[in-house]
N, C-alpha and C positions, 0 to 999 in steps of 0.2 A: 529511656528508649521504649517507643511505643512495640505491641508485638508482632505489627504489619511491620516497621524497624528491623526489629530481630527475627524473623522470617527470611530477608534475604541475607540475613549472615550464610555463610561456609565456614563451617568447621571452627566459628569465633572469628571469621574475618570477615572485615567489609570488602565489596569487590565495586573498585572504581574505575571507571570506563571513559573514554574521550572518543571522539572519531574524526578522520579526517576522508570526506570523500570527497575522491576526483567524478566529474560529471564531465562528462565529452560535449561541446556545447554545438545546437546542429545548423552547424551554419556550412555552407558548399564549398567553403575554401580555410585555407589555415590561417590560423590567426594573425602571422605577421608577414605572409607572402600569397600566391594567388594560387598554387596547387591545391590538387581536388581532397576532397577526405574521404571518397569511398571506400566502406571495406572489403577485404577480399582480395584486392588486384595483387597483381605479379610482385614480385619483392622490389623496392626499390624503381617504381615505376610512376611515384608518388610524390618525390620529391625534387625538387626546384633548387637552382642554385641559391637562392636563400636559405632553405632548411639545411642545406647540405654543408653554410657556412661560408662560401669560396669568399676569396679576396674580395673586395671592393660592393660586398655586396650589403644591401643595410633593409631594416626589418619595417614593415608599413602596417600600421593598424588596424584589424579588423573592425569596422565599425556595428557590424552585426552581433560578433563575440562580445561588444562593449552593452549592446542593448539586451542580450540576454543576461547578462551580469545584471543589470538595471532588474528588470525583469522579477529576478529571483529575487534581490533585496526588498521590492516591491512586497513581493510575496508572503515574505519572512517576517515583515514589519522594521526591517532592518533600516539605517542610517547609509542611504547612497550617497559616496563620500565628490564634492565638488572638485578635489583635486588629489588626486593617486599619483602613484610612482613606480615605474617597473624598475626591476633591480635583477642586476647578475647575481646568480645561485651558482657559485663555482662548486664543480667536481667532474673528476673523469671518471668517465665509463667509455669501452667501445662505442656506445648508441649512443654519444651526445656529441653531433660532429665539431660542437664549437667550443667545450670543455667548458661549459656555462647554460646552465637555464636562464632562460628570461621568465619572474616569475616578477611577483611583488612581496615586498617585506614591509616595509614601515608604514606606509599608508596603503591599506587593500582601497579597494574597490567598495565591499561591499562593508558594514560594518555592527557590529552586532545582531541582534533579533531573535529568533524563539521559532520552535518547533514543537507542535503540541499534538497527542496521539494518546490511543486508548488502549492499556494492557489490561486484557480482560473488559469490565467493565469499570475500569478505573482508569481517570485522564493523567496524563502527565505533561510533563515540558519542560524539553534541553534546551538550555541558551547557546547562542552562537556566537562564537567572540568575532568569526569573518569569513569572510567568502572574497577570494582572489584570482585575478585573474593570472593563467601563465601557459606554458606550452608545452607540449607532452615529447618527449623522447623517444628514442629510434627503439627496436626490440633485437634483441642477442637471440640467435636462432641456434639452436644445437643439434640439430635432428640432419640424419643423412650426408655428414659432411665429412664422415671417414674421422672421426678424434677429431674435427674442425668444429668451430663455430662459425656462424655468418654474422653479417649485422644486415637489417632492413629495415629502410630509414624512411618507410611509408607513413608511419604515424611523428615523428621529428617533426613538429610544429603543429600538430593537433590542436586546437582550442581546448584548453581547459577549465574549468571554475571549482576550485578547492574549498573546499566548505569544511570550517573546525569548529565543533564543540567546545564548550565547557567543560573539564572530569564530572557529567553530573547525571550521569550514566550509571545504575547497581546491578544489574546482571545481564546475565546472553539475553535472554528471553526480552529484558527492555530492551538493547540495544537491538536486535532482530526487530522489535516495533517501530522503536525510531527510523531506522533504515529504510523500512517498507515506506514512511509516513516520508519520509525526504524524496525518496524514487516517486509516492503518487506527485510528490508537489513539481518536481523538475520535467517530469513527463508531461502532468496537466496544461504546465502554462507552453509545454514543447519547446524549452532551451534543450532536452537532451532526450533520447529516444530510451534509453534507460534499458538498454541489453545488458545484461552483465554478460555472457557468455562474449561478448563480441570485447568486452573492453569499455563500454561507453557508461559505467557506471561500477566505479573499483572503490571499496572502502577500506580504509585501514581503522584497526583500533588498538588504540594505545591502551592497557591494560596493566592496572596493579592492584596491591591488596594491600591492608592495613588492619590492625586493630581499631576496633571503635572509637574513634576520639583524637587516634593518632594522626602525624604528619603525613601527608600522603606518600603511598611507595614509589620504588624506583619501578616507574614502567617497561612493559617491552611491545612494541609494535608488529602486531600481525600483517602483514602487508597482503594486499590485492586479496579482499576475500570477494570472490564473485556468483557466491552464491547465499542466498538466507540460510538454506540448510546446511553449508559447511562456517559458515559465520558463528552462529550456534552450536556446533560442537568446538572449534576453533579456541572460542573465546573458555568454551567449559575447560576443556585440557586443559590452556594457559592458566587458567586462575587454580585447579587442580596440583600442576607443577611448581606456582609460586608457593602453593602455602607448604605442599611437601619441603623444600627447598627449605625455607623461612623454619619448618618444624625441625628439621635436621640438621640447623643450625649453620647454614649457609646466607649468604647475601644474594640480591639479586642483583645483578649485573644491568646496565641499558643495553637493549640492543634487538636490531630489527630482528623478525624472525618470519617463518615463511609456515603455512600449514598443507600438509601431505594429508589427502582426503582418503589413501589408499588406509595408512596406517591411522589417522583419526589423531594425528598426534602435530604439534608443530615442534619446529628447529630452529636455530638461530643461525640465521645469515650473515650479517656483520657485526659489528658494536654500533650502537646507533648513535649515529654524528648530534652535534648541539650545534643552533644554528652559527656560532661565532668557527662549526669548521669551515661553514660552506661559504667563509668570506665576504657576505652580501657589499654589494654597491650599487648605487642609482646606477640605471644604464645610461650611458652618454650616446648612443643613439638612438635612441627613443623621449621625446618631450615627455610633461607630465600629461596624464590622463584629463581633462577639462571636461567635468558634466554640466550642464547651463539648466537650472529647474524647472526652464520650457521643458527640456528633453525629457526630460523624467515626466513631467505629468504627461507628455504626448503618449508615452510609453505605457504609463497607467492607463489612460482614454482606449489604447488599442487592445490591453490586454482582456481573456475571459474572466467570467467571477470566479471569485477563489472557492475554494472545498470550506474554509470556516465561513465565507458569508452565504454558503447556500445551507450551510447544516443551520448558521444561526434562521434563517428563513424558512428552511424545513420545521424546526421545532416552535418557530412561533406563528405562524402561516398556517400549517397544514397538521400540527397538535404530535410530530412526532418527537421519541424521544433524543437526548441528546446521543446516546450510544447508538440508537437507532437510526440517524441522520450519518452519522459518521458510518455507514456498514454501507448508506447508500452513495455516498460520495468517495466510497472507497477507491474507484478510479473513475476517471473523464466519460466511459464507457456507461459505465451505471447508473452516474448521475443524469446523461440523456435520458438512459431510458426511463428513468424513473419521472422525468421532467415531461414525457410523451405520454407516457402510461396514466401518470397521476395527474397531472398539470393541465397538461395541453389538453390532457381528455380527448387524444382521438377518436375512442371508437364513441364516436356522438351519436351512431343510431340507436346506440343504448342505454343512453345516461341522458338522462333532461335536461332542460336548460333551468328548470328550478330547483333540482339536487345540486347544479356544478355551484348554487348559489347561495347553498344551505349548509350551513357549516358544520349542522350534523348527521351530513350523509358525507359532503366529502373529506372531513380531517378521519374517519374513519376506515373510508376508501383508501385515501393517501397512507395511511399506518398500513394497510393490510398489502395495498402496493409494498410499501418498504418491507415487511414479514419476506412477501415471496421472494424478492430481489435478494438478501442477505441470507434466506434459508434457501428454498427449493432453487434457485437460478446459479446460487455460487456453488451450489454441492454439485448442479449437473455443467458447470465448467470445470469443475475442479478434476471433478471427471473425464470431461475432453480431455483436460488438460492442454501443453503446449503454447507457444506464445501468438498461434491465430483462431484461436477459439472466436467464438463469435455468438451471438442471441440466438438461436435455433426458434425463438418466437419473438413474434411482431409485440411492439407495445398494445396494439392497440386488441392481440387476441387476447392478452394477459391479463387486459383492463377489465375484457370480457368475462375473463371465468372468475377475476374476483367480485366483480358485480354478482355474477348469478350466487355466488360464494355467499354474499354478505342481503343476500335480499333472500338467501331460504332454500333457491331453486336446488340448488346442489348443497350436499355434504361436504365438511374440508376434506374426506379422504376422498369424495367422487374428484372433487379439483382437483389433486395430486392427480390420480389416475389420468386426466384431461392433461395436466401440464406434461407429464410422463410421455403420454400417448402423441402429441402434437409436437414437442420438442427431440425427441428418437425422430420422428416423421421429415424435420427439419433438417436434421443433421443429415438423412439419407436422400432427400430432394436436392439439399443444398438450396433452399426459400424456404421462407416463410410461410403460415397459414392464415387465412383471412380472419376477422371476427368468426364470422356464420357460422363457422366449422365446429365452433363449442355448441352452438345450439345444438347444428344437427349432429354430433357428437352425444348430448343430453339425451336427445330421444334416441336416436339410435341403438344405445347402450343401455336405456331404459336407466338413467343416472339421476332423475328426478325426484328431491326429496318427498314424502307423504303429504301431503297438504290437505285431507279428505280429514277434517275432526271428529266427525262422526263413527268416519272406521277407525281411525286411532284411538277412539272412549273404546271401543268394542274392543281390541287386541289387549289396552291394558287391563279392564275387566276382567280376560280370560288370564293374565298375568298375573293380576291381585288372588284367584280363584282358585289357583296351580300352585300357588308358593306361601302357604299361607304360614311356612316357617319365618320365611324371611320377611315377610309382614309384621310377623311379633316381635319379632329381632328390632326391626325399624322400631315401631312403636315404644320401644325400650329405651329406644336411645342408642341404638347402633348402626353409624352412619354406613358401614360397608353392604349390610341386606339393602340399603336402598341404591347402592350401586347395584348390585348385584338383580334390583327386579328391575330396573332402566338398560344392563344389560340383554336379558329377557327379552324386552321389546322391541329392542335393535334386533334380535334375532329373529325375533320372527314376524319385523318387517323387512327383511334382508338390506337394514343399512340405510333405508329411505328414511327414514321416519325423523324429524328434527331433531337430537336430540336437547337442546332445548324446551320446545314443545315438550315431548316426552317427562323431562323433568319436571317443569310448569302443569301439570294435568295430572300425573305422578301424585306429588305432594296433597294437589286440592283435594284428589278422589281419598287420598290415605288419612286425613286432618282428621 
């Protein structure tokens, strides 16, 4: 076992992980009748003598919910299967008026495919054994009803699409990646709007632990985590209380279980069913599912690029890295801007027509794009926070102040200070600021690197003149006296001075 391997052990155990996540898929009516699926409305105001079950009533296929399934499998690299089967999922609950899911079991819909994602700067990839389609359930209300429950049967025939892993999942921290990296792909191509607070993106993960080598443990399923940060603790407990359990000489049981954010700890809900409780059978009102692979390539034809074919074009196009491409396709949002910023080259008053044609002005441009986006732009959303955050700057000022960046004009911290200054400005306008605004920002501020060589020979002269400890130091062979007289210079250029330059003229005058 390598000691990247044995790194993610606990306590001498391996921790294996699978996931099954429901995606809400966004289409304006339920999957097998014609009511609305907006959230929010009055309890039960949602549902249609179809969801609700009544006599005589039978279930019509969404054809929308069909092509988002397409969609994703697309996405995933996955096998869009030409003839599926929905099947009754028997079990009672108050919230299933018909004592039966309609989901799929034997042939899904979608089938196989891979999910690839970077923990740290290290790539990974979960397999997916399928992605099905079926239809979501009423909710058990408990709140306010005097010792009562209610049922609201607003969500009962929701669109759904189940997406399960492989166990090939080793800890919180990957399975938190994976998760993020399945939410950008389901959002990107827009089958599901990927709220979790609302319900429209609920994951469970099956979780156990083993010895090295060993047969895999008996799992227990966390159910509806809908948040990364309680996903993450969730998952650490669980794997915390199996190995306790397992050291103390107990077995682990199957069985769902639920996580309480208040206490940090989960509980077990039921014993958790095998599929032979839930009695599967084809549904005998519903035919099989028929894809014709006109349909599917029309589906491909209409869909966006994906996040792996713009990263593979970012890194071989535009010279960036492969972790580096992946920070900037982190979502749909980014990847515009980055595609305006670096690409499109709006702000054309300031960029040439023989740099955007030079490949060594602009694959450096494009990396220095991608630096701001994944450093300065996501720490100051991260900061908004919230889920309508928004650019507080235009691509095309952005493009601006890395240009002046990368041609001298300014210092990387005078840029911070400009991006700083212009995106606070934004947030409190609510717009955007034009290009021009970094120039007259430049002088304004007097933000202007030194570019005079002549005064620059003259400050470090008086530097070499004043320090002639750290001179000898250098000369010696001690690399930190020549930071320390390049320091100097910066001082008492107050910050303008290149420090490049400054190095460069540095070294020749001390030779």
């Amino acid at each position: 076992m390598s000691k990247k391997q044995a790194s993610l052990l606990v306590q001498g155990y391996e921790v294996v992980i699978g996931f099954e996540t429901h995606a809400q898929l966004s289409t304006q009516s339920k999957i097998f009748s014609r009511a609305p699926v907006a959230f929010g409305a009055e309890p039960n105001t949602q549902a249609c003598a179809v969801d609700l079950a009544l006599p005589g009533t039978l279930p019509v296929m969404n054809k929308g919910a069909v092509e988002r399934a397409i969609q994703f499998g697309l996405a995933v690299g996955s096998h869009v299967a030409e003839r599926s089967i929905f099947a009754r999922k028997n079990y009672f609950y108050p919230d299933l008026p018909k004592g039966y899911q309609i989901s799929q079991f034997e042939i899904p819909v979608v089938q196989g495919g891979e999910v690839s994602f970077f923990l740290g700067d290290e790539k990974k990839t979960v397999r997916l054994v399928r992605a099905h389609l079926e239809e979501d359930a009423g909710k058990s209300l408990h709140e306010d009803f005097h010792g009562l429950s209610g049922i609201d049967l607003n969500r009962a025939g929701t669109p759904l699409l189940e997406i399960v892993t492989e166990p090939d999942i080793r800890s919180s921290a990957e399975a938190v990646a994976y998760a993020k990296e399945l939410h950008k792909i389901v959002t990107w191509i827009g089958i599901c709007d990927g709220n979790m607070q609302e319900g429209s993106f609920r994951c469970d993960a099956n979780v156990s632990v083993r010895k090295p080598g060993a047969a895999l443990g008996t799992r227990r399923e966390i159910k509806n985590l809908n948040s990364f940060k309680f996903m993450q603790q969730a998952i650490d407990f669980e794997v915390r209380w199996q190995i306790d359990r397992i050291e103390d000489g107990y077995e682990i049981e199957q069985a769902t279980v639920l996580f309480d954010p208040d206490t940090g700890e989960t509980r077990a809900m039921r014993t958790k069913e095998d599929a032979a409780d839930y009695r599967y059978f084809p549904d005998p009102d519903l035919p099989p599912l028929m894809i014709e692979r006109e349909w599917v390539e029309r589906v491909r034809a209409e869909m966006p690029e994906l996040p792996r074919d713009l990263e593979r074009l970012y890194v071989d196009e535009y010279g960036l890295t492969t972790y580096m491409a992946s920070q900037v396709v982190g979502t749909y949002a980014k990847a515009q801007f980055f595609h305006s910023a670096a690409i499109q080259n709006s702000d054309t008053e300031a960029i040439s027509a023989d740099q955007l044609n030079d490949p060594g002005f602009y694959k450096p441009f494009a990396r220095r794009i991608a630096v701001w986006i994944s450093g300065e732009i996501s720490r100051a959303m991260n900061e908004d926070g919230g889920p309508d955050w928004r650019f507080w700057i235009d691509p095309a000022t952005l493009a601006r102040i890395a240009l002046r960046e990368q041609q001298g004009v300014i210092s990387g911290k005078a840029a911070k200070e400009l991006f700083d200054y212009i995106w606070k400005k934004g947030r409190v306008d609510q717009s955007n600021s034009p290009p021009q605004l970094v120039d007259d920002l430049i002088e304004g501020r007097n933000l202007r690197q030194m570019d005079d060589a002549g005064e620059l020979k003259e400050i470090i002269v008086e530097v070499i003149a004043t320090n002639v400890d750290n001179v000898v130091q250098y000369r010696s062979g001690k690399e930190k006296a020549f930071n320390a007289l390049v320091g100097q210079v910066m001082r008492l250029t107050k910050g303008k001075a290149n420090p490049a330059q400054v190095t460069a003229m540095l070294k020749a005058m001390l030779a």
